[in-house]
Structures are given as C-alpha cells and as structure tokens.
ZADO-743901 format. One record per atom (N, C-alpha, C): residue in three letters; x, y, z. Coordinates in steps of 0.1 Angstrom, whole numbers, padded with zeros to 4 digits, always signed. Layout:
N
alaXYZ...
This chain:
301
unk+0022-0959-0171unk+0036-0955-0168unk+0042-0966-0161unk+0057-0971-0167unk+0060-0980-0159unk+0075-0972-0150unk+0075-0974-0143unk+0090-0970-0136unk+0104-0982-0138unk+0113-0974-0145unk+0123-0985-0144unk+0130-0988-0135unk+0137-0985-0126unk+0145-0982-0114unk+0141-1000-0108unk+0151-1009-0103unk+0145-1020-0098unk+0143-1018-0084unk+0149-1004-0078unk+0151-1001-0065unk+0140-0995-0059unk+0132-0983-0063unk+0123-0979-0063unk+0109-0985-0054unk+0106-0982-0048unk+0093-0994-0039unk+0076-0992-0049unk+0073-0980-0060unk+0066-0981-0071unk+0071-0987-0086unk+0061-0997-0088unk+0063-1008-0096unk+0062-0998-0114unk+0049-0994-0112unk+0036-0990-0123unk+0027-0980-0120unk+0024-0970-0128unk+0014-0963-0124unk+0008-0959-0132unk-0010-0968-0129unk-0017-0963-0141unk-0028-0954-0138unk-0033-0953-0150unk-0043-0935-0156unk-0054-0949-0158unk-0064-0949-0154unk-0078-0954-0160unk-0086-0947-0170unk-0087-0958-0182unk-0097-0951-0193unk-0112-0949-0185unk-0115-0940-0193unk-0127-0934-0189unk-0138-0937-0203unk-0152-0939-0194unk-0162-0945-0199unk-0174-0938-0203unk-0179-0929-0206unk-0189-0921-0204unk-0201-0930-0209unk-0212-0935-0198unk-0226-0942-0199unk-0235-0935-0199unk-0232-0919-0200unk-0244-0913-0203unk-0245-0908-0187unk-0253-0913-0182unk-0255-0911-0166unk-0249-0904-0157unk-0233-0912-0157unk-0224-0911-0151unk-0213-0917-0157unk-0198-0912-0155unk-0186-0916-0160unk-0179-0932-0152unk-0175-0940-0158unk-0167-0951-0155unk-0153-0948-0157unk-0146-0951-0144unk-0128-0950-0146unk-0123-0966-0147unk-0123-0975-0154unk-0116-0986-0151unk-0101-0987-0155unk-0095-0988-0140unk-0081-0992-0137unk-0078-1001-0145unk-0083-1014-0146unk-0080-1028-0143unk-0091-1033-0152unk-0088-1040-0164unk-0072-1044-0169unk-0069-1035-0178unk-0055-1032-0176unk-0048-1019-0188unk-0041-1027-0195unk-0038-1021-0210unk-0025-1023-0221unk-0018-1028-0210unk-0009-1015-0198unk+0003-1024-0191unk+0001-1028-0183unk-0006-1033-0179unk-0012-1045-0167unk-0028-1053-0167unk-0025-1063-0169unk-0039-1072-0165unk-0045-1075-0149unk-0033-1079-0144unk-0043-1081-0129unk-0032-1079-0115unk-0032-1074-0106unk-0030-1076-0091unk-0033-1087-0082unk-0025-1091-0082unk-0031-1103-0076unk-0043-1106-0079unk-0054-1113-0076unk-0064-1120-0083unk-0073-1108-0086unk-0072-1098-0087unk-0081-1085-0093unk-0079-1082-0108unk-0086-1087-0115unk-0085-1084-0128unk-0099-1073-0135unk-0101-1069-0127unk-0114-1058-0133unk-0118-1048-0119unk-0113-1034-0120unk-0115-1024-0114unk-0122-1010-0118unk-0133-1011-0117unk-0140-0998-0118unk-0140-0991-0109unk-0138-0979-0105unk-0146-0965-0099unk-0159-0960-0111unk-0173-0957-0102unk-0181-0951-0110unk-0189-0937-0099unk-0188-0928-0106unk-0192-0912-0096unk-0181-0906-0091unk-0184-0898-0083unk-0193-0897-0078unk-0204-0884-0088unk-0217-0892-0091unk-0223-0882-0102unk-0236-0884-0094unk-0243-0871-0096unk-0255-0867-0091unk-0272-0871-0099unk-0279-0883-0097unk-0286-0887-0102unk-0297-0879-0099unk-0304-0873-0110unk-0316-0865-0109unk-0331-0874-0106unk-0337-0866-0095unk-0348-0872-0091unk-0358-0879-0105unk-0368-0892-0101unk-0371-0900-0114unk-0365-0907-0124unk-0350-0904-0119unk-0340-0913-0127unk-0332-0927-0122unk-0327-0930-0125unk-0319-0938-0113unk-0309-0950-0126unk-0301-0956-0122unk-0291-0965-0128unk-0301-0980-0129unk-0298-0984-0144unk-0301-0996-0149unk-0296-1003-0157unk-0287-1013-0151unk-0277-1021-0158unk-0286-1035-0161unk-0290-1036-0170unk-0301-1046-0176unk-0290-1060-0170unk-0298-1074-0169unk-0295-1085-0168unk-0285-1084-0178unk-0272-1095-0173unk-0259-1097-0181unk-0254-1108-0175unk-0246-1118-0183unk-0240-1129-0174unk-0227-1129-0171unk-0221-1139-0161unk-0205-1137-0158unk-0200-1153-0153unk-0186-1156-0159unk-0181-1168-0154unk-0168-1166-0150unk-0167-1178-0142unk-0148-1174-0137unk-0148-1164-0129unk-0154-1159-0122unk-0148-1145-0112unk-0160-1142-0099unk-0157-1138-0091unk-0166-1131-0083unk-0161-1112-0081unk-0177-1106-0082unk-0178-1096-0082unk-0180-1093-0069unk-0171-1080-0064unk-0176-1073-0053unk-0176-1060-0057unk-0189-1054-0049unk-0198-1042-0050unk-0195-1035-0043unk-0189-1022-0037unk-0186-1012-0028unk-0193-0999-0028unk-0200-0995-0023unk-0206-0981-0023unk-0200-0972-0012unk-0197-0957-0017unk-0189-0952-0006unk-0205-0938-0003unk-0215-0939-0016unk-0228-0931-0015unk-0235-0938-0025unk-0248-0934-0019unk-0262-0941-0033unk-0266-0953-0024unk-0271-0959-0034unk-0280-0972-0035unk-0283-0979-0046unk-0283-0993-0046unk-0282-1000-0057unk-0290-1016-0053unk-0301-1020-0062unk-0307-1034-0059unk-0298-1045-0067unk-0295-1052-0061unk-0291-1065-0072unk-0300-1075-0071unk-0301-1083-0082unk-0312-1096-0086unk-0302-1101-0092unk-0303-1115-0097unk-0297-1122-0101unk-0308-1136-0097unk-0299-1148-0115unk-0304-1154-0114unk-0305-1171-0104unk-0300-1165-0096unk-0301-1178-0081unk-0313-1174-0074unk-0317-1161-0074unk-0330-1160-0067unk-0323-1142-0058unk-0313-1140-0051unk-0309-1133-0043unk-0316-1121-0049unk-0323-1116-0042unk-0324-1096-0041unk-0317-1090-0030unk-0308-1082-0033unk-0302-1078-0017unk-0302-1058-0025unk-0305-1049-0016unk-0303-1040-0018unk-0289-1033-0007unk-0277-1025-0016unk-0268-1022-0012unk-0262-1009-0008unk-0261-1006+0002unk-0260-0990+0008unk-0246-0986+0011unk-0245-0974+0015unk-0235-0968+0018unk-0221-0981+0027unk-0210-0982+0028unk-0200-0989+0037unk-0203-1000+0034unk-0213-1009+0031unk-0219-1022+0026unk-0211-1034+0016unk-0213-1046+0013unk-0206-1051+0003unk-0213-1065-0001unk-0214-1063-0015unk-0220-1070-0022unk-0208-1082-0030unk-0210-1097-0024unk-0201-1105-0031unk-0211-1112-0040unk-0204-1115-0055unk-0214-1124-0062unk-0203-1128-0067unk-0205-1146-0065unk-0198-1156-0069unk-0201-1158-0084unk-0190-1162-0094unk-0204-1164-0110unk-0197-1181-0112unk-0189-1182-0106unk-0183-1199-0107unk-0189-1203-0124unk-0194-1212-0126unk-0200-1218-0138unk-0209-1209-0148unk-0211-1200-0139unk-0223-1193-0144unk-0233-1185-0139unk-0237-1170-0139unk-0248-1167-0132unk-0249-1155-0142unk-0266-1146-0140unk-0268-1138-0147unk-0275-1128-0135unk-0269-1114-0136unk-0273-1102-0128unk-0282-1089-0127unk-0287-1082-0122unk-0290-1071-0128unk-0289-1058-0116unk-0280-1049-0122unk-0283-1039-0111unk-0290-1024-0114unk-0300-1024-0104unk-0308-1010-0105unk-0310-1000-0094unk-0314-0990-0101unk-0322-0985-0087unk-0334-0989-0079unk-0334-0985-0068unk-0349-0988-0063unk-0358-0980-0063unk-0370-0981-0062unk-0378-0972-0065unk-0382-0957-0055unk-0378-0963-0049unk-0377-0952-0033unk-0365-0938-0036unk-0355-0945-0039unk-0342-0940-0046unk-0347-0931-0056unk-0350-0939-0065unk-0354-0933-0075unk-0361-0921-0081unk-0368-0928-0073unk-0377-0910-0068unk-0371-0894-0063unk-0362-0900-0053unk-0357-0891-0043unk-0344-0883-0055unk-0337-0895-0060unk-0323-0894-0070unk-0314-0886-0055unk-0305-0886-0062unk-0290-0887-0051unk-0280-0890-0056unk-0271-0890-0049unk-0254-0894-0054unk-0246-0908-0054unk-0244-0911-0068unk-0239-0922-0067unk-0225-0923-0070unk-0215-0930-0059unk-0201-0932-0061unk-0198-0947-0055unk-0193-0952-0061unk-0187-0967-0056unk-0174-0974-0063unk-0173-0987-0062unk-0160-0996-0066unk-0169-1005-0072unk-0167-1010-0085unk-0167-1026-0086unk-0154-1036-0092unk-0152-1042-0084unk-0140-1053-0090unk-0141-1067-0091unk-0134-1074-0098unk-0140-1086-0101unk-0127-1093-0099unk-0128-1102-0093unk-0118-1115-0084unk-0115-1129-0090unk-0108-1128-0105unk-0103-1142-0112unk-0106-1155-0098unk-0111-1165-0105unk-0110-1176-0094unk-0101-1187-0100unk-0094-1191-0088unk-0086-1201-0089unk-0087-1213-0103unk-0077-1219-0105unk-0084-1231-0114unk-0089-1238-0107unk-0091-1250-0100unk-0104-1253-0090unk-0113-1247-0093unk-0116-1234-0088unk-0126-1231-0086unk-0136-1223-0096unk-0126-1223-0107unk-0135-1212-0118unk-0149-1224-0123unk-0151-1231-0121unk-0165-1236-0125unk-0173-1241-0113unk-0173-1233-0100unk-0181-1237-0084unk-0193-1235-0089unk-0202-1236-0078unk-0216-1231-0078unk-0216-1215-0078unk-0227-1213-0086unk-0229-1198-0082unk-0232-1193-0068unk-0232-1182-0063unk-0236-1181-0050unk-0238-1164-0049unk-0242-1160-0033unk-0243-1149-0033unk-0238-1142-0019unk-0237-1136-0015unk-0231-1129+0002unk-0235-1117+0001unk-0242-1108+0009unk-0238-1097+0015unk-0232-1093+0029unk-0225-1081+0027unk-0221-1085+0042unk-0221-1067+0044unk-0230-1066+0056unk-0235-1051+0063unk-0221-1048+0069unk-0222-1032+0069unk-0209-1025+0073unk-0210-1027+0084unk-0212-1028+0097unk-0208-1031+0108unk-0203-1043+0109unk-0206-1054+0096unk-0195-1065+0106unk-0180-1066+0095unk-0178-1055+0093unk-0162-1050+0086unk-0158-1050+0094unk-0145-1055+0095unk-0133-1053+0106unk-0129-1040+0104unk-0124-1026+0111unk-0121-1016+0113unk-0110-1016+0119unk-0098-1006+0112unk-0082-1004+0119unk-0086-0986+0119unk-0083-0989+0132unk-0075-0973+0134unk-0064-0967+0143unk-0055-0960+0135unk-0046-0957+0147unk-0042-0942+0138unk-0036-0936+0146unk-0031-0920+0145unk-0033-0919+0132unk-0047-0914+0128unk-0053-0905+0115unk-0050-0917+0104unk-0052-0929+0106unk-0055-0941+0095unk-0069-0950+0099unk-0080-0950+0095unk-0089-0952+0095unk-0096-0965+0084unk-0092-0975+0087unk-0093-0987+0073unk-0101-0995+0076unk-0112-0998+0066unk-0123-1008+0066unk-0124-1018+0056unk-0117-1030+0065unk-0113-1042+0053unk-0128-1050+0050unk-0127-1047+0034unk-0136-1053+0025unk-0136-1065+0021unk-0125-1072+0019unk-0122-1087+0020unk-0108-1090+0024unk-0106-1102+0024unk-0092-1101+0028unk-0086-1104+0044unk-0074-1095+0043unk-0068-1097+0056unk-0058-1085+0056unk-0061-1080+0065unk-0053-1072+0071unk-0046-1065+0082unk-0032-1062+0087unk-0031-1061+0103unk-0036-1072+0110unk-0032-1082+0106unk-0040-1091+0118unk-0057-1095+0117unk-0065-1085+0110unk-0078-1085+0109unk-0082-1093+0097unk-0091-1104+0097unk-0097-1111+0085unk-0113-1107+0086unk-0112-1101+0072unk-0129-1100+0065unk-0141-1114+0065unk-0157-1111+0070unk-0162-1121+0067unk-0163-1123+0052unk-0159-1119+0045unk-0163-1113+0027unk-0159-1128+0029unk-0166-1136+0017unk-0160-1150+0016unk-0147-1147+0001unk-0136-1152+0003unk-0127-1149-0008unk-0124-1166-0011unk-0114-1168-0028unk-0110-1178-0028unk-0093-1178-0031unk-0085-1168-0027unk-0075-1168-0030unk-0068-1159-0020unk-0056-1156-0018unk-0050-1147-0010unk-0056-1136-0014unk-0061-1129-0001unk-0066-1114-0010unk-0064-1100-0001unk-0062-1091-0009unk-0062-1079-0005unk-0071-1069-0009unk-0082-1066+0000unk-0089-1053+0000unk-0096-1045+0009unk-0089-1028+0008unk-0098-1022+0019unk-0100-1008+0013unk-0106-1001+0019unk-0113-0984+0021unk-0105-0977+0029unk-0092-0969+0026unk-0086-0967+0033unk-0087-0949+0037unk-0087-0943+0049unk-0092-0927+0050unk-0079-0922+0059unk-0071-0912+0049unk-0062-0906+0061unk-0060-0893+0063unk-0060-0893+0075unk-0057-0875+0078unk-0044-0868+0074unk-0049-0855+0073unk-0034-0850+0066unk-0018-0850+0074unk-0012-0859+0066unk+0001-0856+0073unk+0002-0871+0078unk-0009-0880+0081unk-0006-0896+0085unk+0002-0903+0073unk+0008-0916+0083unk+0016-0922+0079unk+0008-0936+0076unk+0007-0943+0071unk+0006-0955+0064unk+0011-0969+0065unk+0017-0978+0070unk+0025-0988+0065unk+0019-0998+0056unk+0018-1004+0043unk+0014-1012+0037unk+0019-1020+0036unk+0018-1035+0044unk+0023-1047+0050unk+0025-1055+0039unk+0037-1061+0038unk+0046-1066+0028unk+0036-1083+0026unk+0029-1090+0032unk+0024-1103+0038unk+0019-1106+0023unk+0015-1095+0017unk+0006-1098+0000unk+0017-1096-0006unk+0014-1108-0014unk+0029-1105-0028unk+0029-1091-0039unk+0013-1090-0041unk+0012-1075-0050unk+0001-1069-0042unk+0004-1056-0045unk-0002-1047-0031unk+0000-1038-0045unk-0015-1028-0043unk-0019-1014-0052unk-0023-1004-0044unk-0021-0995-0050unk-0035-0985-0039unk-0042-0973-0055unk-0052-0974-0052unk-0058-0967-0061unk-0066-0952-0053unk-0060-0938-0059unk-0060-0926-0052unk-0077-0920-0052unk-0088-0922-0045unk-0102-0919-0045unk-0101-0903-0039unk-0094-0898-0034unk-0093-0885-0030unk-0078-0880-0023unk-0075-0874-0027unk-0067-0864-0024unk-0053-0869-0031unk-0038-0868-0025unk-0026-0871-0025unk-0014-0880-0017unk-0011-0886-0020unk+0003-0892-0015unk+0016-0890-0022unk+0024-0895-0011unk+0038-0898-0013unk+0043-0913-0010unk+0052-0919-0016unk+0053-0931-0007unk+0072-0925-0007unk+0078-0930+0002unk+0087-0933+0013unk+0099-0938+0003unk+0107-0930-0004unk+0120-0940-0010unk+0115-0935-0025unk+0102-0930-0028unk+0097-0927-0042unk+0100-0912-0047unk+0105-0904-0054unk+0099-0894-0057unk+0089-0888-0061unk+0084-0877-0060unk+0071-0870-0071unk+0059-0876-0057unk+0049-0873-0065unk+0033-0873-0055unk+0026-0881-0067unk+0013-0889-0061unk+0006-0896-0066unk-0013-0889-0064unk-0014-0887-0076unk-0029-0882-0077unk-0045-0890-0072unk-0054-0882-0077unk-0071-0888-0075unk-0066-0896-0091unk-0073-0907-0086unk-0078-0918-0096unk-0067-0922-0103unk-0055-0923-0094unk-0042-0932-0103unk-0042-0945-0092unk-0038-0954-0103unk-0033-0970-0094unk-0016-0968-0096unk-0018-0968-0081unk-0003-0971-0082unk+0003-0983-0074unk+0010-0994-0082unk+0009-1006-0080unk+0028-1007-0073unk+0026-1009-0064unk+0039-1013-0059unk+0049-1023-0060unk+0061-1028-0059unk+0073-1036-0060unk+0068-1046-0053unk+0069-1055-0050unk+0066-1068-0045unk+0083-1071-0031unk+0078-1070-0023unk+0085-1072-0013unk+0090-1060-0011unk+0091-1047-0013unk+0095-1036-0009unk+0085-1026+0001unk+0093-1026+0012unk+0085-1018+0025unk+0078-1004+0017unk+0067-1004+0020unk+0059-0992+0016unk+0049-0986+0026unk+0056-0970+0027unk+0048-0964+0033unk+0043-0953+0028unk+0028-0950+0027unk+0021-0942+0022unk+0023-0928+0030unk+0024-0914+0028unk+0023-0900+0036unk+0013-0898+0027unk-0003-0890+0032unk-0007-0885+0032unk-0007-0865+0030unk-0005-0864+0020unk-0001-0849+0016unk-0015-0839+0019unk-0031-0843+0027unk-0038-0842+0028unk-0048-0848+0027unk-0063-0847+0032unk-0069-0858+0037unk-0075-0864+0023unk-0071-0877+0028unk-0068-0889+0012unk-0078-0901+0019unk-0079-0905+0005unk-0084-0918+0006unk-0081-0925-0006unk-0083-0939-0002unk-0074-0951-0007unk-0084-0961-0011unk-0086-0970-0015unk-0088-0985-0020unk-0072-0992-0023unk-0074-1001-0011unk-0059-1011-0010unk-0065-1021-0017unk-0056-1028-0025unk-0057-1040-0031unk-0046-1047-0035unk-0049-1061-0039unk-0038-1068-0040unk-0038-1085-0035unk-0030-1093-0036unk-0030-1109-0029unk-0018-1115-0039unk-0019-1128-0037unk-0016-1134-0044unk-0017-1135-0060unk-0007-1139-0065unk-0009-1141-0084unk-0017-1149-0084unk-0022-1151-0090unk-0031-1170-0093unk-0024-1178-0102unk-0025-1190-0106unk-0018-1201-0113unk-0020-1197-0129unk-0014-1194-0138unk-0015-1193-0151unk-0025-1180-0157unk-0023-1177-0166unk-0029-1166-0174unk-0043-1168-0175unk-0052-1152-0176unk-0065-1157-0175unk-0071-1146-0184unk-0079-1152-0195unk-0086-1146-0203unk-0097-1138-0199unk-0099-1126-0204unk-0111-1119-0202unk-0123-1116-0218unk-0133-1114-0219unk-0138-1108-0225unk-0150-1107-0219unk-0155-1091-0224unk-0170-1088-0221unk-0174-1091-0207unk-0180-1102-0199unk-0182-1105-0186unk-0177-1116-0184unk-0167-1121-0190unk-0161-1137-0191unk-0153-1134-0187unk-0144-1146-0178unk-0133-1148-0175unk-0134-1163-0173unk-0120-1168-0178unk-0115-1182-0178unk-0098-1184-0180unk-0095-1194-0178unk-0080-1196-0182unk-0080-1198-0192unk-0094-1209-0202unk-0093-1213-0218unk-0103-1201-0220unk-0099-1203-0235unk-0104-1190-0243unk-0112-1202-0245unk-0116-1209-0247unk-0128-1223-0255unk-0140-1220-0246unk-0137-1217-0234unk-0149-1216-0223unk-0154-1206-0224unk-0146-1195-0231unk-0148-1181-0229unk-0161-1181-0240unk-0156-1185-0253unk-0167-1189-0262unk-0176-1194-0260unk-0174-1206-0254unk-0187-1212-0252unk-0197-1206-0247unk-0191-1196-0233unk-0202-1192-0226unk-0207-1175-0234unk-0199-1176-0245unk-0208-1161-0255unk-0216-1172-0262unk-0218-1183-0268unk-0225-1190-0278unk-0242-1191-0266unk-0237-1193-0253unk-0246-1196-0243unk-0254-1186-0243unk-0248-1175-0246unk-0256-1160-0238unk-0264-1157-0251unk-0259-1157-0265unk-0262-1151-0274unk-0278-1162-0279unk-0278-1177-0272unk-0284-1181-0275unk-0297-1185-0268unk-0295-1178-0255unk-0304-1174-0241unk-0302-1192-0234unk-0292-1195-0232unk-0291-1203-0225unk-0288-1203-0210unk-0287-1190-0205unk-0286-1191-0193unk-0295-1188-0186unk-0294-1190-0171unk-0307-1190-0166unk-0312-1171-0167unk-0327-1169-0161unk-0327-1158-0162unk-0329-1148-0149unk-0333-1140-0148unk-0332-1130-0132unk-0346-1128-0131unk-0353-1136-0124unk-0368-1134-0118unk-0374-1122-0118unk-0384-1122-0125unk-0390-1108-0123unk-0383-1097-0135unk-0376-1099-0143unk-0367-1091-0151unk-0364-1096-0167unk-0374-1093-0174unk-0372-1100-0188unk-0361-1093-0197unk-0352-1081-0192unk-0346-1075-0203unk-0337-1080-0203unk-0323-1077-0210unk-0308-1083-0213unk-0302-1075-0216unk-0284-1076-0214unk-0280-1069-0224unk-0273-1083-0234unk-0276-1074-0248unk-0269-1083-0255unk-0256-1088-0259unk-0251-1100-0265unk-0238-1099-0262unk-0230-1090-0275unk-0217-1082-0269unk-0210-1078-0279unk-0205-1089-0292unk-0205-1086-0305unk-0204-1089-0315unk-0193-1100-0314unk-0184-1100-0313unk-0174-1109-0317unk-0167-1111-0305unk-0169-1126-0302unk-0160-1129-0285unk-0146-1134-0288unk-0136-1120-0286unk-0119-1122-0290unk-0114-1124-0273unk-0113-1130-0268unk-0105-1133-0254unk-0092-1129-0255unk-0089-1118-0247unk-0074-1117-0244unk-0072-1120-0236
C-alpha cells in the first residue's frame, strides 16, 4: 500500500509475503514489489513465533552470501551459527549475531543439541545490511555482541534496545558500515514514542500489538512495515502493549541487486558468485559437509 498525500508523515505500508518451511512460517517485509530497501536494509524476515517439538530443531544447511552483512535477533529459542571463517557462536534470547559476507562467506544455522532435545519456541528477526560500494568486497568477518552490552532507553512506558545503530544519543557496539537504524522497541499501553528525524528513512515493523502515529489516520497492525516520510516528525501512540523493530539509515550510493543470498551493485558479480557456489568454490563450514544448492537460474533484480 502506498499512501498518496505528500503531507502525511506515513510514506508506505507493507504486508509481508509469507513463507511456509515446513517447521515454521517466514514473513519477509523486505524486499517487496513496492519497495526494495530502507536505508541500507534490503532483506527483512520475522520467523515464529512457532513451537519446535522436542527432538526436532531448525536446520538451515550451509549457504553462501556476498555484499551484505546479516544480523541475527532472537526475541526466544536458540540458534548455533558456523560458518566458513571458523566462528561457532551460539545465539540466545536479547543477543545479536553480526555476519559480515564482504567478498564472500558460507554459513550454517542450527539447533543445538541441548535445544534440541528439550524443543521450545522459536521467534526472531533476520535482516541483511547492503554494504557500501567500498565496502561490498571487505573481508569476511564475524561479531557477536551479548545483550547486556546493548545500549538501553527508557523513559515513561518506552523501553528500547538498540541493536545497531544510533539512537537518542546512544551508539550500538554492533559494528555497522553505513548510517544505521536498528532497535527492539516495547511499549506500554497508551505511551508515546518520538521517532527521531536524525535517519533519513525510518520504518517500524508491528511484532505485537497496535499503533497510531500522530498527523496519520487509521491504526497500524502485527506484522505491517510501516515506512515513514523522510523528514516528517513522527510519533508513534501505542493503542496497547506493542512492540516494534525500528529501522532505517541512510540510502546507500546507487542501486543494488539481489538474488538468492547475493547482493551487489553489478549483476556480473551477482553471477559470478552463483557460477562460484554451483561449482563448490567457496570455502566450506568446518565440520558440516551439507549445502544448500543453488536455485536454478541467477536473474538479479
């Protein structure tokens, strides 16, 4: 849905297709028909919250990624990442998982065996962060960064745990490479919100309950992006106890191709690095001989 009105302080508001993996359902926001990216966010999942039966657990076989760094959010569950630089980091509740793929890296996310056993509830975010031109061919690398050393805002029934970024004054250790906006946002019913003009594109995506924003009509649901006007004062009301994922930063320099786990500015790279995967050229994930394979035909939009 786009809104026409130039006055309005809501830009766009989107519905995420839905994924069914069997397991559990995928909502990806990001990238839609009417929108490709927010500021350097060009790939936004919600997955859960779905209840994993004991002896089961999630297995996203080894897969590779260029151009982007992924970050991992769990709001419940557990999840091991491996990948092929060597890093094993297992990821818990408030936690965050950054993976750089610069030139190239190959990942794998599972359960652990402990988990696995027990089964439990899994709900989280994954989004993936276009990198600069500079920087889309860096070293691979890896970060995690434990929920206590998140910067925390709170004031009258707003409760916000910046995940990377900057916010209110507060900067995230998350290592970023572009202006960035992201947090975990929890409000009590009836709080007010301001969502600080400082980011050129600013979203919020509805993980529980309802809003209003300030100058808008109508109310905004669970699991809509609703992507705001760029320099227009926005304040969120809470119609009841809500939660948020803020996002947003800077545009980045020119158009940027996606396909399958690629991202680049040239679609030639995009290729190349399907010719790479299909022909097991990249490195592999220690300890982990499976793959997924690549999809059939690499069309870069």
């Amino acid at each position: 849905m786009t809104l026409q009105s130039n006055t309005v302080p809501v830009e766009q508001v989107l519905l995420p297709a839905v994924r069914d993996l069997g397991d559990f359902a995928v909502r990806r926001a990001l990238p839609s028909p009417l929108r490709r990216m927010v500021g350097p966010f060009i790939f936004l999942d919600s997955f859960g919250p779905t209840v994993i039966r004991a002896g089961q657990g999630i297995d996203t076989r080894p897969h590779p990624h260029i151009g982007l760094a992924t970050v991992t959010y769990l709001i419940d569950g557990e999840m091991v990442h491996r990948d092929s630089e060597g890093y094993v980091q297992t990821i818990r509740p408030g936690e965050v998982n950054l993976m750089t793929a610069g030139r190239g890296i190959v990942h794998s996310e599972r359960s652990g065996s402990e988990w696995r056993a027990d089964g439990g509830t899994m709900f989280g975010f994954q989004a993936w962060l276009a990198l600069p031109l500079a920087l889309e061919e860096t070293d691979p690398g890896f970060q995690h960064i434990d929920a206590t050393a998140l910067p925390r805002l709170s004031d009258a029934g707003v409760d916000a745990r910046l995940l990377a970024g900057s916010l209110g004054g507060a900067h995230s250790p998350t290592r970023i490479f572009s202006e960035t906006l992201y947090a975990d946002v929890s409000l009590a019913a009836g709080a007010r919100f301001k969502v600080e003009s400082d980011h050129i594109e600013r979203a919020a995506y509805v993980v529980e309950g309802e809003i209003e924003i300030s100058g808008q009509s109508g109310h905004f649901l669970k699991d809509q992006l609703v992507i705001f006007r760029p320099g227009s004062e926005i304040i969120v009301h809470a119609r009841g106890a809500t939660r948020l994922m803020l996002l947003g930063g800077e545009p980045l320099e020119g158009k940027r191709h996606i396909f399958w786990n690629f991202v680049s500015s040239r679609k030639e790279r995009i290729e190349q690095a399907a010719d790479d995967w299909r022909a097991r050229r990249f490195p592999g994930v220690p300890g982990d001989s499976e793959f997924i394979p690549l999809a059939e035909v690499p069309r870069a939009a």
